[in-house]
N, C-alpha and C positions, 0 to 999 in steps of 0.2 A: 398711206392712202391720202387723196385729197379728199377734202369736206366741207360744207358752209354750216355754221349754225348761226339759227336768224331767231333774232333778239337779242341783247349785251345787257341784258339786267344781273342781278343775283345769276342765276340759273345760268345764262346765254356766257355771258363773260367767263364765268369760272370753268362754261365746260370748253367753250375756246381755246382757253388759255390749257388746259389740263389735258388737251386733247395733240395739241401741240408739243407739250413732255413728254407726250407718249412716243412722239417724233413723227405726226401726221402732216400735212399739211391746210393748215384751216384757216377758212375767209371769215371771219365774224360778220352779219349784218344786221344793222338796227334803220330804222326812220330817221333817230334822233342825230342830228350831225354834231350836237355838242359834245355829244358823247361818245360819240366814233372820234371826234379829235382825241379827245383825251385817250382814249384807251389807243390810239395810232402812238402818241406817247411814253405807251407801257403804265398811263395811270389808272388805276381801279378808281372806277365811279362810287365806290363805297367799301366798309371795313369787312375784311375777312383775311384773318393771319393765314402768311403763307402764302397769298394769290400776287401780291404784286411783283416778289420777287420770281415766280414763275411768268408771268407777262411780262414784265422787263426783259426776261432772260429772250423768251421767246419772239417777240418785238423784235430785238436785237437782232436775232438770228434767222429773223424770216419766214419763217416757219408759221405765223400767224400776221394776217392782216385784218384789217375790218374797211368796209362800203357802207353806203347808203345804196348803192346799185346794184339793183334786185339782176339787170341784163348781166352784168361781171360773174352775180354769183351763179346765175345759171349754166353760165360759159365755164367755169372755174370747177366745179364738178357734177356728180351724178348720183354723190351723198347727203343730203341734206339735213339737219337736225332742225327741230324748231324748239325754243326753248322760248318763247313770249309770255307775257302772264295772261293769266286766267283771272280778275279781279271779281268779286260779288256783283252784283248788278246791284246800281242803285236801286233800294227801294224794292230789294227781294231779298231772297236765301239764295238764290238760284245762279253761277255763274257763268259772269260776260267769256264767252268764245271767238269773240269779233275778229279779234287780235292775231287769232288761230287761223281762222277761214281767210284771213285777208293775205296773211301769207301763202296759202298756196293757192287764194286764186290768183295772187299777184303772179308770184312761180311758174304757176303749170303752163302760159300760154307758150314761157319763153324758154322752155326746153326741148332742148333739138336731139334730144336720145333720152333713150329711156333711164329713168332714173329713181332711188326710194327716198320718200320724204319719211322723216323719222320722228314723229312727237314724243317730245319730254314731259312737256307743259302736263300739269294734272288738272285732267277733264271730266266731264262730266261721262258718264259710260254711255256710248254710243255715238259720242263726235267725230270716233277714224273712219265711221261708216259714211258720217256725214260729209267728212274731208274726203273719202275717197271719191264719193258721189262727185265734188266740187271738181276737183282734181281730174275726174272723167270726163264732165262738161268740157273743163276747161283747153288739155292739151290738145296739140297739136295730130291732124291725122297719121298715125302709123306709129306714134309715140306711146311710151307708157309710162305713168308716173302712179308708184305703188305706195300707199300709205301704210307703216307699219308704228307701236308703238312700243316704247322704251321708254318708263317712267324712272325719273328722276327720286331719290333717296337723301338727297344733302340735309345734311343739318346743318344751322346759319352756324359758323366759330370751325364747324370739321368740315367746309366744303371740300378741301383740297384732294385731303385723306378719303373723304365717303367718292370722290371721284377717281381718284388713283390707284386706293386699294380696295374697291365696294365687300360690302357685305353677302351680294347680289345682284343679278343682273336678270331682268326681265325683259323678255323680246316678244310683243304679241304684233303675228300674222295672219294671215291669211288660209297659209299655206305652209304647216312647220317642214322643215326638213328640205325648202327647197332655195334655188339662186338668193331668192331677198332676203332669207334670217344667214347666208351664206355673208353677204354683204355686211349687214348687221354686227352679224359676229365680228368681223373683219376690223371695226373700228376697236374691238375691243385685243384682239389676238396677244399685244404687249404687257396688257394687266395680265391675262390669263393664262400668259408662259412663263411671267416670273411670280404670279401671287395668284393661284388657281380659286374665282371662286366661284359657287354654284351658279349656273346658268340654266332658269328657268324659261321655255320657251311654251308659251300657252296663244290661245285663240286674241284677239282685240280686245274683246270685251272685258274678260278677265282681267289682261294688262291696265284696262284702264280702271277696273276697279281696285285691286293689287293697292295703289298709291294713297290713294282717298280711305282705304279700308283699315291703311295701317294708320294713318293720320285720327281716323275714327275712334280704333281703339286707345293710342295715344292718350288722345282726348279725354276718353273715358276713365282712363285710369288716373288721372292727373286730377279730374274732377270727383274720383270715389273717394281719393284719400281727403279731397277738402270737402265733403260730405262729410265725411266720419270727423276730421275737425272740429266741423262745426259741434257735436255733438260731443269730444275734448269740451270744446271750451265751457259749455254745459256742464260736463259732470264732472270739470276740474284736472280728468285726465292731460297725457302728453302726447300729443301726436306724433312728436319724433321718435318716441321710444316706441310708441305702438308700431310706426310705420317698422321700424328696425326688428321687431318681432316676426309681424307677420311678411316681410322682406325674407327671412330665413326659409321660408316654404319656396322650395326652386319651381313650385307650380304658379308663384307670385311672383318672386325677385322686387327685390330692393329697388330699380331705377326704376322712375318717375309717378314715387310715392313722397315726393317731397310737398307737404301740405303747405300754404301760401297763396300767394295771389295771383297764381294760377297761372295758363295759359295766355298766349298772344301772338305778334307779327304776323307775316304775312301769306301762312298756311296756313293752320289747326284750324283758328273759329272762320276762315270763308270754308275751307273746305268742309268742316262740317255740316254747313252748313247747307251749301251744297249739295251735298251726298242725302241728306233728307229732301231738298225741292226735286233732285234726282229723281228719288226713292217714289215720291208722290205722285210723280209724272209716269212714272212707269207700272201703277196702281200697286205698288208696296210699301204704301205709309208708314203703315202702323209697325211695318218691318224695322225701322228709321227713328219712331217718335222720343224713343228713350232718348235720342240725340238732342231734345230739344230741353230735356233735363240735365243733360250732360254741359250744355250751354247757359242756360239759367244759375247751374251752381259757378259755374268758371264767375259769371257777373258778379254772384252776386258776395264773392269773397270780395272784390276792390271795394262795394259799399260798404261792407264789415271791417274793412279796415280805415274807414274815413271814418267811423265811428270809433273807432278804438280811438283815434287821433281826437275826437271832438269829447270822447269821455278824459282821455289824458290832460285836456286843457279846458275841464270843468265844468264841460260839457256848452260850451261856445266857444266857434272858434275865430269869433270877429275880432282883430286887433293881436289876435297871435301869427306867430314866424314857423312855420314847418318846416328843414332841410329834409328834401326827398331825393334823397341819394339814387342814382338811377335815373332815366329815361329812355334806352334802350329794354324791348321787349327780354333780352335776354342778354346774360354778358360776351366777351367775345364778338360783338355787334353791334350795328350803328342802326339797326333797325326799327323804326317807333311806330310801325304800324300796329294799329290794336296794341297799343304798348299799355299791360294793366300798372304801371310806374307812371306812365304820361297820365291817362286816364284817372288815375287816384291824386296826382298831383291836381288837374283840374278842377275836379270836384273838391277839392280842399278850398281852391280858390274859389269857386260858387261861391262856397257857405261862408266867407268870408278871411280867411284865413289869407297870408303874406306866402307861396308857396316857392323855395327858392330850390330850383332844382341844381344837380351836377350831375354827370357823364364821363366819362373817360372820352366817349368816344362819337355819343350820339346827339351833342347839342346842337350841332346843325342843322341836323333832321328835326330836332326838336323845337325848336326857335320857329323854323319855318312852319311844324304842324297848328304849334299852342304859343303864339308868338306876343301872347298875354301874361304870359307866367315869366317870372324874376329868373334868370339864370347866373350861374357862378363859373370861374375858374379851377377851382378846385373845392374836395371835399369839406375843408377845412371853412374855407369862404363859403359856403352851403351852411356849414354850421353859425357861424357868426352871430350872435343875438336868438338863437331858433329856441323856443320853449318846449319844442318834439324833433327828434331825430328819426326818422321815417328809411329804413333801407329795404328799397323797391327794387332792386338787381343787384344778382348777389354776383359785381364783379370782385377779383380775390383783394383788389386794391382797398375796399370797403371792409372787408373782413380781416384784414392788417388792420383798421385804425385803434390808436392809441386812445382808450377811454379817455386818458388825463388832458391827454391837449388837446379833445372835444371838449370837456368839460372845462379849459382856460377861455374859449370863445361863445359856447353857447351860453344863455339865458337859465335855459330849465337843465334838468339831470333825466331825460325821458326817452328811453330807446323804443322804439316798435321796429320789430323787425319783420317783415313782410315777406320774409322767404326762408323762415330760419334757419338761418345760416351762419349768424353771428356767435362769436362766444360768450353764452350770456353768462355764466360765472364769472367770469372779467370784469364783464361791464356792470354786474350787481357789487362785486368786489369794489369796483371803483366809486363807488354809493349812487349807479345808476340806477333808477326803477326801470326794467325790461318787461316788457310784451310780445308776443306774439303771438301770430293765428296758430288755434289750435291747444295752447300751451294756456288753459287761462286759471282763474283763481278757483279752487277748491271751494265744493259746495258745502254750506257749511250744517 
């Protein structure tokens, strides 16, 4: 099939490229012309294993191009994905769709047959109605351009995989059973003949809650186990051990019970976000409000952990060295939006504290966000002189180090581990004092 997906971020880029292995033909298009060069290169505009030697490959081969020109991609086909972001609106809950609408009013004028525009982007529930509305102003007479949705599932580190082999596949129409979820299908037909997976086909609005809903609960379980945490470090209990308990109950399971400092990048907290200004717009608040606790406790683990750091160093931290290992939101990722690693680094440097961050992967991003904070080459140079070692993202490079040749360049013997993830018998073996959320001192 040919195809255009419009926007090259995260989202747009990976499903170009991925769309193209499948052996389709696709026009990538963005606004951004720096970034259309580069990806005309075969270069990923940022880190996710796996995507650039599929865009290279593809590049190569032809099979994927990218424009700035919205009239090519019109001419070029009659499948359209839009994969643009959806950012928070400054100075609300509620998010910007701007991005969304300006694509197919851009679109719709310049199409000379009928064709379906396909959103990925995750929206607020009720924007394909409001796309389609656009979309009917906009085309041409005798034309049709049908809005159907197909939400996106990627996880930043597995985008390739959650594109390749999905877990699932959600198509909302209009109209199930007929030509457009036929078309729809279509893009998928190569996953779904060699790696069969369910294909759920529901109404718009469903589709569009579907994405946000799973995001939702996410959220919410991510923030139950650092509730109950907090309440570890109160009565001395362990949160890993508890979590690995009630983990055993397959009506819980085990993932995304890992207590720490929580959530971030550039889903969970706008989307929840969201999904509450949604809720309240469409007079189901109170349906929603647990969401705004859900979000309180995510925060309020990064503050809990600049206090562990300001008790570790005697309870000020003016004139002391922090290595906060970490600045991507997650590992596998160069992503620092809502990064609770960037964010706790900060606040360290507020209250006065020397905050020298590392990255495997995200110091660019990071330099550019907090381009006040001390940054390093390596783990080791993080540590240098630090009186706290802070590990904020738990990549596996971090959970390798060697106590002994931390403890040849640092200052102090003080781990906090922020994600537990670390082997803290090791690093107590090695005559570290360890910390972490969750895991705290027995009431006495």
């Amino acid at each position: 099939m040919r195809m255009t997906v419009f926007g090259t971020g995260y989202l747009g880029a990976t499903h170009a490229a991925c769309m193209a292995e499948l052996g389709h033909e696709v026009l990538g298009v963005d606004v951004d012309e720096a970034k259309i060069d580069r990806l005309r290169r075969g270069e990923v505009p940022f880190y996710e294993p796996g995507l650039p030697e599929i865009l290279k490959r593809q590049v190569e081969a032809g099979r994927v191009r990218f424009t700035t020109d919205y009239a090519e991609a019109a001419e070029f086909a009659d499948l359209h994905f839009i994969g643009v972001g959806t950012p928070q609106r400054k100075g609300e809950f509620a998010a910007d769709t701007s991005h969304v609408q300006e694509v197919v009013a851009r679109l719709a004028p310049l199409l000379t047959a009928d064709a379906v525009m396909v959103g990925k982007s995750t929206v607020p529930v009720g924007t394909a109605a409001r796309l389609q509305e656009i979309a009917d102003e906009r085309v041409r007479a005798g034309v049709r351009a049908e809005v159907v949705w197909n939400p996106e599932f990627l996880r930043e580190g597995f985008a390739v995989a959650d594109t390749l082999t999905p877990d699932r596949i959600v198509i909302g129409v209009r109209e199930p059973g007929g030509p457009v979820e036929e078309v729809v299908r279509g893009a998928y037909v190569p996953i779904l003949e060699s790696d069969p997976c369910p294909v759920i086909v529901t109404d718009l609005a469903t589709a569009e809650l579907v994405k946000v809903s799973a995001n939702a609960f996410l959220a919410t379980k991510i923030s139950f186990i650092n509730a109950v945490s907090e309440v570890c470090e109160a009565a001395g209990a362990d949160v890993t051990v508890l979590a690995d308990a009630i983990g055993m109950d397959p009506r819980i399971g085990r993932r995304f019970l890992g207590a720490g400092l929580g959530f971030g990048g550039g889903c969970l907290p706008k989307d929840i976000r969201a999904f509450m200004a949604r809720a309240g717009e469409l007079g189901a608040d109170q349906a929603m409000s647990f969401l705004r606790e859900v979000d309180s406790i995510n925060m309020r683990r990064r503050e809990r952990m600049v206090d562990l750091a300001t008790e570790a160093c005697g309870g000020m931290l003016i004139g002391k060295t922090v290595a906060v290992l970490g600045a991507a939101f997650k590992p596998d990722s160069d992503d620092v939006r809502d990064s609770p690693a960037l964010n706790v680094a900060g606040m360290l440097s507020l209250k006065g504290a020397q905050a020298v961050v590392y990255d495997p992967q995200a110091l660019d991003n990071a330099r550019a966000l907090f381009p006040t904070l001390t940054y390093a080459g390596s783990a080791l140079e993080a540590c240098e002189g630090a009186d706290v070692v802070l590990v904020a993202t738990e990549w596996p490079e971090f959970l390798g180090l060697d106590p002994a040749a931390v403890a040849r360049v640092a200052r102090g013997r003080i781990m906090l581990d922020g994600r537990n993830c670390m082997p803290a018998e090791a690093w107590r073996a090695a005559g570290w004092t360890y910390r972490a959320l969750g895991r705290g001192v027995a009431v006495s």
